[in-house]
TIDO-289135 format. One record per residue (C-alpha): residue number from 0; residue in one letter; x, y, z. Coordinates in pm, whole numbers, plus 50000, padded with zeros to 5 digits. Layout:
[site NUM,A,[X,Y,Z]]
...
end
This chain:
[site 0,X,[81451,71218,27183]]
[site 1,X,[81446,70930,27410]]
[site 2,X,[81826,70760,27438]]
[site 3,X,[81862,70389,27372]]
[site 4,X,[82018,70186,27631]]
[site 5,X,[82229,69878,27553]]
[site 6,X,[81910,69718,27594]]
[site 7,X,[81949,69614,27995]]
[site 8,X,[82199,69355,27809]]
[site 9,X,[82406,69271,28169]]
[site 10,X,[82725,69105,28053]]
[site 11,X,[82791,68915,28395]]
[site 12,X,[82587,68604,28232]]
[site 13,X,[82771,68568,27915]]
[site 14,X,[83131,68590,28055]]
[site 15,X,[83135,68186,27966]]
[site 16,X,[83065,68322,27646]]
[site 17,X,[83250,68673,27601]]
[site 18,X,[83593,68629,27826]]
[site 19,X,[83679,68303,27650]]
[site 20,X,[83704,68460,27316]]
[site 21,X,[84082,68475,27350]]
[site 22,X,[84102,68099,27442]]
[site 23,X,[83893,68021,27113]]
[site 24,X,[84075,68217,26870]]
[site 25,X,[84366,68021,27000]]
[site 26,X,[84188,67663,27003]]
[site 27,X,[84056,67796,26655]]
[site 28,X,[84410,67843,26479]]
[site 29,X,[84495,67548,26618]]
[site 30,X,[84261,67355,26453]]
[site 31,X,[84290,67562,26151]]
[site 32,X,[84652,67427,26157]]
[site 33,X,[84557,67019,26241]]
[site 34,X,[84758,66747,26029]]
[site 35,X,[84617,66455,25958]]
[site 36,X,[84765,66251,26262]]
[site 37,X,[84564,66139,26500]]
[site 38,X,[84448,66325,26764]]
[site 39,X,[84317,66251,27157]]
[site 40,X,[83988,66369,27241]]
[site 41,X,[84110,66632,27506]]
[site 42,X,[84118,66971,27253]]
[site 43,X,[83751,66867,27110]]
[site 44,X,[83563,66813,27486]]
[site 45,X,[83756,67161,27588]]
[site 46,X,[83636,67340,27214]]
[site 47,X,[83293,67155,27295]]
[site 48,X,[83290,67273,27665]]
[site 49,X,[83329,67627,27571]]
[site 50,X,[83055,67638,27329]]
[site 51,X,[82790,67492,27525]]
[site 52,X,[82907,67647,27842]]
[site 53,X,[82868,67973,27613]]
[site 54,X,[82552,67885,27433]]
[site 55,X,[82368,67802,27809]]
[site 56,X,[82498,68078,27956]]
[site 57,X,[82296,68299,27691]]
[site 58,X,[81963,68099,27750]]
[site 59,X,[81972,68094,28135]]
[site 60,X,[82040,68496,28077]]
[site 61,X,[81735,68501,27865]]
[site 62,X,[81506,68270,28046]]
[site 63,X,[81578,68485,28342]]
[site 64,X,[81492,68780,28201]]
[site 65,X,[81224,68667,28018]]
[site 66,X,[81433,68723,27669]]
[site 67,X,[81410,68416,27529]]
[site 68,X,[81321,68524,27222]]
[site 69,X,[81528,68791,27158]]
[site 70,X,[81822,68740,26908]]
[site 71,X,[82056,68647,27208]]
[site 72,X,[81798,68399,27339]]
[site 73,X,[81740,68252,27006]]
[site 74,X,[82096,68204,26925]]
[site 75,X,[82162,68035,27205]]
[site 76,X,[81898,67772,27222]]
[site 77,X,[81938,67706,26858]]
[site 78,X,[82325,67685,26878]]
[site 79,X,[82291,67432,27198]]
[site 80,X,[82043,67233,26984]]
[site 81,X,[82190,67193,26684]]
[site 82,X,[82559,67252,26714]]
[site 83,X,[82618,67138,27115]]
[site 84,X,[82384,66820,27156]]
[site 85,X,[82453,66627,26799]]
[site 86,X,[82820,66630,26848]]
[site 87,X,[82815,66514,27191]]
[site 88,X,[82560,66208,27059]]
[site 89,X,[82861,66178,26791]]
[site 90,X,[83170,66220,27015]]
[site 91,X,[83017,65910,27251]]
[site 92,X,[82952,65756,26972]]
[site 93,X,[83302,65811,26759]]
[site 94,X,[83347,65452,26785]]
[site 95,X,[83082,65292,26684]]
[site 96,X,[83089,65528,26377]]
[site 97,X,[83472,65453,26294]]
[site 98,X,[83415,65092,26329]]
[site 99,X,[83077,65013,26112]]
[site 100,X,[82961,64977,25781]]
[site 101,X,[82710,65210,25638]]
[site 102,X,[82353,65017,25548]]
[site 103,X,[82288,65075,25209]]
[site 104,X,[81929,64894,25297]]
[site 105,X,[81806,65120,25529]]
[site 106,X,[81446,65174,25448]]
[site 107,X,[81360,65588,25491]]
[site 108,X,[81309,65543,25839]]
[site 109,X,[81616,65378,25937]]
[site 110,X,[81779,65663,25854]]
[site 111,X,[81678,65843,26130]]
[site 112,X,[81661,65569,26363]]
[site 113,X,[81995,65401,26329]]
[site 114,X,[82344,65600,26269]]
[site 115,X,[82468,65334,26040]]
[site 116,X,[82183,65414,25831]]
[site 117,X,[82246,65786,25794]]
[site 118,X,[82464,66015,25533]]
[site 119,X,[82750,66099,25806]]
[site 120,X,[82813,65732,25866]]
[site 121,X,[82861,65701,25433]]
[site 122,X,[83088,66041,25447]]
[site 123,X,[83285,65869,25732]]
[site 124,X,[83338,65502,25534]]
[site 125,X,[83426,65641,25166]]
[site 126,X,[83544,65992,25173]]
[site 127,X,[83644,66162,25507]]
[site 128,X,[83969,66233,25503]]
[site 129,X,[84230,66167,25813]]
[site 130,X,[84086,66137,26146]]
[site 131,X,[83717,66103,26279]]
[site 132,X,[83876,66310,26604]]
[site 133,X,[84047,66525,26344]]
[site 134,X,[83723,66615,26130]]
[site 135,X,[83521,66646,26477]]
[site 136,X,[83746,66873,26619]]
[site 137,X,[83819,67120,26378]]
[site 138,X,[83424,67132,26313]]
[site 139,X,[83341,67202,26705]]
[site 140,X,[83648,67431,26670]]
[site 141,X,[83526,67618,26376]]
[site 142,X,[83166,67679,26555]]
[site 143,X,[83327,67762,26878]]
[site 144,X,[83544,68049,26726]]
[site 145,X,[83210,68199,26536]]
[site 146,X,[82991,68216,26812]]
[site 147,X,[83283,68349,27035]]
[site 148,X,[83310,68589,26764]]
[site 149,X,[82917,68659,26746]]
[site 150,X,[82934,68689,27141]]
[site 151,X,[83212,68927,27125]]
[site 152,X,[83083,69195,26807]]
[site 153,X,[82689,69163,27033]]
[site 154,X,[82884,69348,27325]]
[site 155,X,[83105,69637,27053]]
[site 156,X,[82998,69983,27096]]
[site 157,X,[82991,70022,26736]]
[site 158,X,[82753,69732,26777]]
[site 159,X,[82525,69934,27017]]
[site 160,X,[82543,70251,26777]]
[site 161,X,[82368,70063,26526]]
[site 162,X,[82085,69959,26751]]
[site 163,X,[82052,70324,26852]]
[site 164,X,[81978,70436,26495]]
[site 165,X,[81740,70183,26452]]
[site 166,X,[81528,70274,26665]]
[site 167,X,[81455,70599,26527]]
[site 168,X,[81311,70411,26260]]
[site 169,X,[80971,70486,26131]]
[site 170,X,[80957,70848,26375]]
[site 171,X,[80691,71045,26256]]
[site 172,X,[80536,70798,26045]]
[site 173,X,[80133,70788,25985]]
[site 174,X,[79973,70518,26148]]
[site 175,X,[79804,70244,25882]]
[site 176,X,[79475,70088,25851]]
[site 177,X,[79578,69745,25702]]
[site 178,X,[79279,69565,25749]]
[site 179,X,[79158,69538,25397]]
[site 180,X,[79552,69450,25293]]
[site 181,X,[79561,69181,25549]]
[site 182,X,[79194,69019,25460]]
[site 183,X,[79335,69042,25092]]
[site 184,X,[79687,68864,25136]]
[site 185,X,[79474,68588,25313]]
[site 186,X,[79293,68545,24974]]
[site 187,X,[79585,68602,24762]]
[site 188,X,[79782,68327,25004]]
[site 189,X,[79511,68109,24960]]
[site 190,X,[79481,68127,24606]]
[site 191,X,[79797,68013,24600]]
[site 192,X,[79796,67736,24808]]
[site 193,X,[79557,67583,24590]]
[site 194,X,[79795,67657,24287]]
[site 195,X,[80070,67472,24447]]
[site 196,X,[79888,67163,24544]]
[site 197,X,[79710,67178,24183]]
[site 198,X,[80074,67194,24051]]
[site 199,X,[80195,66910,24293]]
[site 200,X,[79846,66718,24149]]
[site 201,X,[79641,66687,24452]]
[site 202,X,[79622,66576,24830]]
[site 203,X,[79724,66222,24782]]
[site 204,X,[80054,66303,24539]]
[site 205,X,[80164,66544,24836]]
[site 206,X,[80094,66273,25086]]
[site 207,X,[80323,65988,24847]]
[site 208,X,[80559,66273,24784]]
[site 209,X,[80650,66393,25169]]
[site 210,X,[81013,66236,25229]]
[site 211,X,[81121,66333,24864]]
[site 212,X,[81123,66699,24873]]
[site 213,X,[80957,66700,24591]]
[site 214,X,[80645,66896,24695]]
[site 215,X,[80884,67210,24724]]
[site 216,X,[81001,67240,24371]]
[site 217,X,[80788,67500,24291]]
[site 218,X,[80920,67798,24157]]
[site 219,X,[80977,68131,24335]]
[site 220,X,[80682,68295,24201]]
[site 221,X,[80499,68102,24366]]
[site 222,X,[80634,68092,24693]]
[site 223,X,[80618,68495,24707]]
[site 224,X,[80243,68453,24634]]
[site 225,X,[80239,68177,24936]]
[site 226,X,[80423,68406,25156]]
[site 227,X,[80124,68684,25089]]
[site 228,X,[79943,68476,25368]]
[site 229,X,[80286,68470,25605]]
[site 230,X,[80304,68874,25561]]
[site 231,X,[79886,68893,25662]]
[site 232,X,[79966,68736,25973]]
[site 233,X,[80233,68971,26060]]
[site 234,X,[80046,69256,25941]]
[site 235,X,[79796,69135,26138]]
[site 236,X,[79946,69111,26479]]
[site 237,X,[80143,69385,26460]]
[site 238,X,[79871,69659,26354]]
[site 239,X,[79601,69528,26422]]
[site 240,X,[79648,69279,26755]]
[site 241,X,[79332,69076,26843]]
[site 242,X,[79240,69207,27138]]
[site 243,X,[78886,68984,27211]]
[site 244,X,[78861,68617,27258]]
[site 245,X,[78684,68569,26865]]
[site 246,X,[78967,68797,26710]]
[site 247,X,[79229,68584,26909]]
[site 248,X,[79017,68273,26729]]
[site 249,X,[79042,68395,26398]]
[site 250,X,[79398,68464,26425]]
[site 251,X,[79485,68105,26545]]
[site 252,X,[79251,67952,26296]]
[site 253,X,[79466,68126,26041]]
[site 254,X,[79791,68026,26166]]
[site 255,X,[79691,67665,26208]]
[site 256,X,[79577,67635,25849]]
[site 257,X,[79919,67756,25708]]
[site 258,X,[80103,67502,25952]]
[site 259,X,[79843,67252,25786]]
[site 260,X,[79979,67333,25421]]
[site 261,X,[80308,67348,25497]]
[site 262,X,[80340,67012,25697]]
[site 263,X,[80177,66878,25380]]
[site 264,X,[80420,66980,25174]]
[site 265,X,[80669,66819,25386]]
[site 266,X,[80920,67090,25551]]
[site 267,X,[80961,67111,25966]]
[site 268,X,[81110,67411,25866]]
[site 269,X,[80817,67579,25703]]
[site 270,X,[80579,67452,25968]]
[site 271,X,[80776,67681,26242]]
[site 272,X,[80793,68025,26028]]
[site 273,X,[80412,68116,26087]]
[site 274,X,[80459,68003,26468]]
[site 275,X,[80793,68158,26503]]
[site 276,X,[80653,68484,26326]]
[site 277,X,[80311,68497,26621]]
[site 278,X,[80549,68375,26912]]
[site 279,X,[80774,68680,26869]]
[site 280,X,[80558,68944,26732]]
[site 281,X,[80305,68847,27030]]
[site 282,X,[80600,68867,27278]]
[site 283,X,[80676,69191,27172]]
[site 284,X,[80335,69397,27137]]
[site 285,X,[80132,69225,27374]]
[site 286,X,[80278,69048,27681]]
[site 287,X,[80608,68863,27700]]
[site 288,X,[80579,68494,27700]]
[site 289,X,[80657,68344,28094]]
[site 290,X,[80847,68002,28065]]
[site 291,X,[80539,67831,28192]]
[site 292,X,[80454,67858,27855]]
[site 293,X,[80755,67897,27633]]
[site 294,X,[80933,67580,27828]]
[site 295,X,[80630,67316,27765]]
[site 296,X,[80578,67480,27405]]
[site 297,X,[80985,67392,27318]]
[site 298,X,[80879,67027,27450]]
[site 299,X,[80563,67009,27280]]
[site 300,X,[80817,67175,26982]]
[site 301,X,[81053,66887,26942]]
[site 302,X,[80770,66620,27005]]
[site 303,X,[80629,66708,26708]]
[site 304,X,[80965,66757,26485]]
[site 305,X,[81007,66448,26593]]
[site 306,X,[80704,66257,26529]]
[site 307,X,[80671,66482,26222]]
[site 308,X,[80978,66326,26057]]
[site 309,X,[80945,65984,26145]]
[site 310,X,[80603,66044,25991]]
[site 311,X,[80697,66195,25659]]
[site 312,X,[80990,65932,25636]]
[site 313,X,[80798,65633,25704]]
[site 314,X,[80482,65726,25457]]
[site 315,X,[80703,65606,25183]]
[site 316,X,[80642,65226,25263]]
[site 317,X,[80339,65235,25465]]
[site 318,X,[79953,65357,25427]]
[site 319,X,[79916,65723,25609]]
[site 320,X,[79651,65540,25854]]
[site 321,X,[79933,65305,25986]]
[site 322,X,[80183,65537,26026]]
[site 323,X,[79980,65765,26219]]
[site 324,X,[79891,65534,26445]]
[site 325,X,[80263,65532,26563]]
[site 326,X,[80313,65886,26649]]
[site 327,X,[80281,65855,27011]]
[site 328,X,[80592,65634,26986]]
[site 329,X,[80775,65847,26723]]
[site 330,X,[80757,66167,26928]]
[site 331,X,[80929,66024,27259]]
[site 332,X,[81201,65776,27036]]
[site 333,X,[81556,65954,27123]]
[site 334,X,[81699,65794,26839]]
[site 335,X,[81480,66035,26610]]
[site 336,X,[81488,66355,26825]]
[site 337,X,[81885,66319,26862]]
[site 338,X,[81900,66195,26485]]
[site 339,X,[81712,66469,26317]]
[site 340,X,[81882,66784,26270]]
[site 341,X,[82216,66714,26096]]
[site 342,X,[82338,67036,26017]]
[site 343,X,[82611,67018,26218]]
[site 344,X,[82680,66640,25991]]
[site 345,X,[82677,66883,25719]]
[site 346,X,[82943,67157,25859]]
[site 347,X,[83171,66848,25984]]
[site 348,X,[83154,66706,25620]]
[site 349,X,[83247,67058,25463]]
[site 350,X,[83536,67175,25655]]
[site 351,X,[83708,66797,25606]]
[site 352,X,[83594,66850,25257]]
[site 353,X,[83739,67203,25208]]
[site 354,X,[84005,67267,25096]]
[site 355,X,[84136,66917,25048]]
[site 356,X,[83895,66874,24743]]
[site 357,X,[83770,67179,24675]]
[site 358,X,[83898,67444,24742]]
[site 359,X,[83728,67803,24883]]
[site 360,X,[83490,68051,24697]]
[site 361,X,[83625,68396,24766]]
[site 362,X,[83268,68541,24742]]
[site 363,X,[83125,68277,24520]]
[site 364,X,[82921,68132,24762]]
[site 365,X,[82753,68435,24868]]
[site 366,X,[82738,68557,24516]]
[site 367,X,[82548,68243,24417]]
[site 368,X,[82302,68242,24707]]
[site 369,X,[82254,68615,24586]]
[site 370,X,[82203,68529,24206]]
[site 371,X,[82028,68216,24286]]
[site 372,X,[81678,68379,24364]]
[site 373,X,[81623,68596,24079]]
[site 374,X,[81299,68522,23921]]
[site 375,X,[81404,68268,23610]]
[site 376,X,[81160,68473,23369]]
[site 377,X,[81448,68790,23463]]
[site 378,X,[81767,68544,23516]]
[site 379,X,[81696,68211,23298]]
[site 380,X,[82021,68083,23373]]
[site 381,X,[82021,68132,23760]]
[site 382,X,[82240,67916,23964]]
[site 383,X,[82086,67670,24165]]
[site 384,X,[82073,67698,24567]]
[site 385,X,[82392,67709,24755]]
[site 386,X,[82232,67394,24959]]
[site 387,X,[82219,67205,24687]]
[site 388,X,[82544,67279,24496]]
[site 389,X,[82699,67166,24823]]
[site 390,X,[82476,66792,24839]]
[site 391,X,[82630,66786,24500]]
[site 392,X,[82970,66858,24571]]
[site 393,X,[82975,66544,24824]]
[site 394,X,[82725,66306,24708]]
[site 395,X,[82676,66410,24340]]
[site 396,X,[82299,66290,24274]]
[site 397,X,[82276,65985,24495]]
[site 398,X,[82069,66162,24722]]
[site 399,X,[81764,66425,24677]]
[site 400,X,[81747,66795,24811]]
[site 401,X,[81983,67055,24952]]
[site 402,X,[82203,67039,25263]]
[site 403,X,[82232,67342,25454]]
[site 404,X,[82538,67469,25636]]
[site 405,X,[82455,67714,25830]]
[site 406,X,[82575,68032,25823]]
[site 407,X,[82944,67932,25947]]
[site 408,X,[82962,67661,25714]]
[site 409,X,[82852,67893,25427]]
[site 410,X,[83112,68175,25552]]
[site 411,X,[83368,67896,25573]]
[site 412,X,[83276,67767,25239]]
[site 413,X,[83417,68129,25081]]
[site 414,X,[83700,68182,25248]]
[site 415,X,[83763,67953,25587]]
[site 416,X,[83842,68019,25891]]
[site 417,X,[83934,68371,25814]]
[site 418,X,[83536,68364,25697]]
[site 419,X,[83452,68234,26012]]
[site 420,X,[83581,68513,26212]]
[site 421,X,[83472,68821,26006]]
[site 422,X,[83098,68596,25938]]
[site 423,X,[83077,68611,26321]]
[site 424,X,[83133,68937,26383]]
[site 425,X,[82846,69060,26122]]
[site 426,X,[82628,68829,26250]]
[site 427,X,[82713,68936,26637]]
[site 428,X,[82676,69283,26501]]
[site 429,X,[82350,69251,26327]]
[site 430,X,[82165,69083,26607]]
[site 431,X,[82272,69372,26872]]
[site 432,X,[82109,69601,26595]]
[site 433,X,[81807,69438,26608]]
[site 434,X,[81788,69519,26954]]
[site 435,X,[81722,69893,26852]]
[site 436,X,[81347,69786,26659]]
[site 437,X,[81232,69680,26971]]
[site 438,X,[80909,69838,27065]]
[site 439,X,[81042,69925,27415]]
[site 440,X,[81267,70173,27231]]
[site 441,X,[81249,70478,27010]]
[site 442,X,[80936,70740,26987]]
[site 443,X,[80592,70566,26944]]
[site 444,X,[80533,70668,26632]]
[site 445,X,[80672,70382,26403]]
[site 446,X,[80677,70102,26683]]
[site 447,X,[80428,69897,26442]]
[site 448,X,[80664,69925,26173]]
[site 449,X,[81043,69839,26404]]
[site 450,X,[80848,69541,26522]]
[site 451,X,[80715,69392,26238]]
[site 452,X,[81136,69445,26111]]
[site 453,X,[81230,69343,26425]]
[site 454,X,[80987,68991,26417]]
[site 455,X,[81134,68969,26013]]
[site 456,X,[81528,69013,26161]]
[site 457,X,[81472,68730,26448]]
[site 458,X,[81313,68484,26185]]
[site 459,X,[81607,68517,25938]]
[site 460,X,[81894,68526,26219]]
[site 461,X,[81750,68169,26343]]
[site 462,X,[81711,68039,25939]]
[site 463,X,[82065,68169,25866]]
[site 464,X,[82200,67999,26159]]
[site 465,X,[82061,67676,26035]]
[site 466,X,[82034,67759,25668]]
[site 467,X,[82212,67854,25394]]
[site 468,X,[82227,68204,25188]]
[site 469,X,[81998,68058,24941]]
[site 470,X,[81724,68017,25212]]
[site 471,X,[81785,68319,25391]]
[site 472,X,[81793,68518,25074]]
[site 473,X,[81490,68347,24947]]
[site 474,X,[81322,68378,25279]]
[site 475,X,[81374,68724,25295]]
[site 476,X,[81264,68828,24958]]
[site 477,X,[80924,68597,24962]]
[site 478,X,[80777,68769,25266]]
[site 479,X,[80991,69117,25160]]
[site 480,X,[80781,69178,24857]]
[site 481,X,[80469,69143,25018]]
[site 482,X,[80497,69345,25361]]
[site 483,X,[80677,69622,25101]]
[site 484,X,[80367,69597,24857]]
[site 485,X,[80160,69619,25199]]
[site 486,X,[80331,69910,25374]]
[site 487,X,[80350,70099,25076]]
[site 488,X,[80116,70075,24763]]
[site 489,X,[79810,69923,24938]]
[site 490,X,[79849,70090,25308]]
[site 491,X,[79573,70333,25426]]
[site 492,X,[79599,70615,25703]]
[site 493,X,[79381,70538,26032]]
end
C-alpha cells in the first residue's frame, strides 16, 4: 500500500504564517475586547503585517514549488487579494473616508471608481459604530486570527491522517468510459442555457439587465441543469484528457462558450468556475502549470475582472458599442481593480455590526445556508441566501443582491470570534485533506475519481473563502448532482 507523505509540505516557508499563531490569538482577544475609544493605527499595521507577511509567505512557497494551485497556494493568493490589498487601499485612505460625504448621485460606475461613491463610505457616514480605526482593526484582527488558525490545523497530524485516508479513495475501482455522459451533459447544459436566457427574455434583456443581478434569479433547478455542462468539462479532462491538438480545440471551444454565457449573465464569479475547474484539473493530470504561464494568466485575470465590471456597470447608461470601446482603459484604471472586490467592506461592516445590533446565530447561519438550497417544489418556504439576509440586515432593500462574507465573516456571524477560531481550524483541516486526492498519491486505480474530488474541493475552498454558505452549498450541490448522476447511473466500464 503505498504511504502518503505530508505531501513534501516543508514548513520553513510558512513560519511567517505558522510561529505567529500565538501573537494572533493574542492581537485577536484583544480586539475581541476593543471599546469604543479611539485607537492609534499601530495594533492594525502589526495585525495587517502578520497576515500578509503570512499570506505571501504561502504563495512564494507555492510559486516555488510549482503549487500554486494547490489549496495552500490558492488560499494564499486569494487571502492577499482580497483581505491584504483592500484594507491597505482603506487604511491610507482612513481619512479621506472619515472626513467625506457619501454621493448619493453616483451613476453605476462611480461606484467603482470613486470611494465616496461606494456602500462602505454610506456604512461609515450613517451607521458604523465607534471608531473607523476601531472597526478596521478588529476586522484585520478577526482575519488574521482565522488564517493563523487555518495555517496552524494545515500543519496537525490529525490533519495529515485525514489526507492519508483520502487517498485510498476510489482503490480498486473500474475504470469508466464517460464519453457518451460527457457529449450528453454538453446537450443537457445547453438546453439549458437556452432556457435561462428564454426565461431572462432574450440577448438584449440580459445585456440591459447586467449590473442588476437580475439575470441570476433563476431558480435552482435550473442552475443544476446549467451546471450539467460544468460537470462535462470535468468529466472530460479528468477521464478522458485531450491528448491531440483538435481534442485540445474542442475542449477550449467548450470552455469559452460557458465563460460566454456566464459573462452574459453578469457574474465575474461564474466566469472563473469553468477556468478555475480546467486550470486545476489540467495541473494535476497532465503537466503542472510553470509561472510563465500562471503569472501573465493572473494579470491577464484581473485585467479582465476589471474591465469586466466597469463594463457591466457602465451598460446601464450607455449603448454596449460605447462602452466597449473603453475597455482598454477600464482594464488598467486602479481605481476599479483596487475598488472591486469588497468582501473584506462586507466583513468590516459585520463584525462592527455584530453584536451591537444584532446579535450572533448560534448555528443559524449555517443552518440557513443549509436549508436555503432545497429545491422550493420540496421546501416552499425555504429561507433565502445567507448573502442576502445579511445586505438586508444593513441596508434593508436600498440596494439589490447578496453580500458575501466569506467564510470568517459567516463563522463570525454564528458565534464570533470563538467562530472564528474553531471555522479556521476546519477549514485548515479540510484543505490538508485535500492534499490526500491528489493524483501523485494513493494506488492508480481511482486517481480519475480523487482528482476530479480533488479539482471539486479546490473550487469550493476558494468560493467559501470569498462566499458565503449559501454559495458554497449551492455550488456544491449544482455540479454534485450531476458528476453523482455521471459516476454512477450513466457511467460505463472501459
Amino acid at each position: 500500500m503505498t504511504r502518503l507523505r505530508t505531501a513534501g509540505f516543508n514548513p520553513g516557508p510558512l513560519l511567517l504564517a505558522g510561529l505567529p499563531v500565538l501573537l494572533v490569538l493574542a492581537c485577536g482577544y484583544g480586539v475581541a475586547q476593543l471599546g469604543s475609544g479611539p485607537l492609534t493605527g499601530g495594533p492594525r499595521w502589526v495585525l495587517l503585517a502578520l497576515l500578509g507577511g503570512g499570506s505571501a509567505a504561502c504563495v512564494v512557497w507555492a510559486a516555488s514549488r510549482q503549487e500554486l494551485l494547490s489549496p495552500v497556494g490558492v488560499v494564499g493568493l486569494t487571502v492577499l487579494v482580497y483581505f491584504v490589498i483592500r484594507p491597505v487601499q482603506l487604511s491610507v485612505s482612513a481619512g479621506a473616508l472619515t472626513h467625506s460625504s457619501y454621493n448619493y448621485y453616483a451613476t453605476p460606475l462611480q461606484t467603482i471608481l470613486d470611494l465616496r461613491a461606494q456602500e462602505l463610505t454610506l456604512f461609515v457616514d450613517t451607521r458604523m459604530t465607534g471608531s473607523l480605526d476601531q472597526a478596521l482593526t478588529r476586522a484585520i484582527g478577526g482575519l488574521t486570527l482565522f488564517f493563523g488558525l487555518f495555517a496552524l490545523a494545515y500543519r496537525l497530524p490529525v490533519s495529515a491522517r485525514a489526507a492519508g485516508r483520502l487517498s485510498r479513495l476510489g482503490a480498486r475501482t473500474r475504470d469508466l468510459d464517460l464519453r457518451w455522459v460527457i457529449g450528453a451533459f454538453l446537450a443537457v447544459g445547453l438546453v439549458g442555457q437556452l432556457i435561462v436566457l428564454a426565461k431572462i427574455g432574450g440577448f438584449g434583456t440580459a445585456v440591459d439587465q447586467l449590473g442588476t443581478q437580475g439575470n441570476l434569479a433563476v431558480d435552482f433547478t435550473y442552475l443544476v441543469i446549467l451546471n450539467f455542462y460544468t460537470a462535462a468539462l470535468l468529466l472530460w479532462i479528468c477521464w478522458h484528457t485531450p491528448a491531440t491538438v483538435p481534442q485540445r480545440l474542442g475542449l477550449g471551444a467548450a470552455i469559452l462558450e460557458f465563460v460566454v454565457f456566464y459573462g452574459l449573465l453578469g457574474s465575474r464569479t461564474l466566469v472563473l468556475v469553468p477556468i478555475l475547474l480546467t486550470l486545476v484539473a489540467w495541473n494535476e493530470l497532465v503537466r503542472p502549470w510553470r509561472l510563465r504561464v500562471l503569472v501573465p494568466a493572473a494579470v491577464a485575470a484581473v485585467l479582465f475582472a476589471a474591465a469586466y465590471l466597469a463594463v457591466r456597470e457602465d451598460a446601464h447608461s450607455r449603448t454596449l458599442g460605447s462602452v466597449l470601446a473603453n475597455v482598454p482603459r477600464y482594464a488598467v484604471d486602479t481605481r476599479i481593480i483596487l475598488n472591486s472586490s469588497p468582501v473584506f467592506d462586507q466583513f468590516l461592516e459585520e463584525t462592527n455590526y455584530v453584536p451591537i445590533h444584532a446579535g450572533y446565530r448560534y448555528g443559524g447561519e449555517l443552518g440557513q445556508g443549509l436549508r436555503g438550497q432545497l429545491p422550493r417544489f420540496l421546501y416552499p418556504g425555504k429561507p433565502e441566501a445567507t448573502d442576502t439576509s445579511f445586505r438586508k440586515l444593513i441596508w434593508g432593500n436600498r440596494f439589490l443582491a447578496g453580500r458575501p462574507i466569506g467564510a470568517a465573516g459567516e463563522f463570525y456571524r454564528d458565534f464570533g470570534f470563538v467562530g472564528i477560531v474553531v471555522g479556521g481550524l476546519l477549514l485548515g483541516a479540510f484543505a490538508r485533506a485535500l492534499t490526500g486526492l491528489r493524483v501523485r498519491h494513493g494506488p492508480s486505480e481511482g486517481r480519475k475519481l480523487r482528482a476530479c474530488l480533488f479539482v471539486v474541493g479546490v473550487l469550493l475552498l476558494f468560493q467559501f473563502i470569498i462566499g458565503s454558505y449559501s454559495l458554497v452549498f449551492g455550488e456544491a450541490l449544482e455540479i454534485g448532482i450531476p458528476l453523482a448522476l455521471g459516476l454512477t447511473l450513466f457511467a460505463r466500464s472501459a
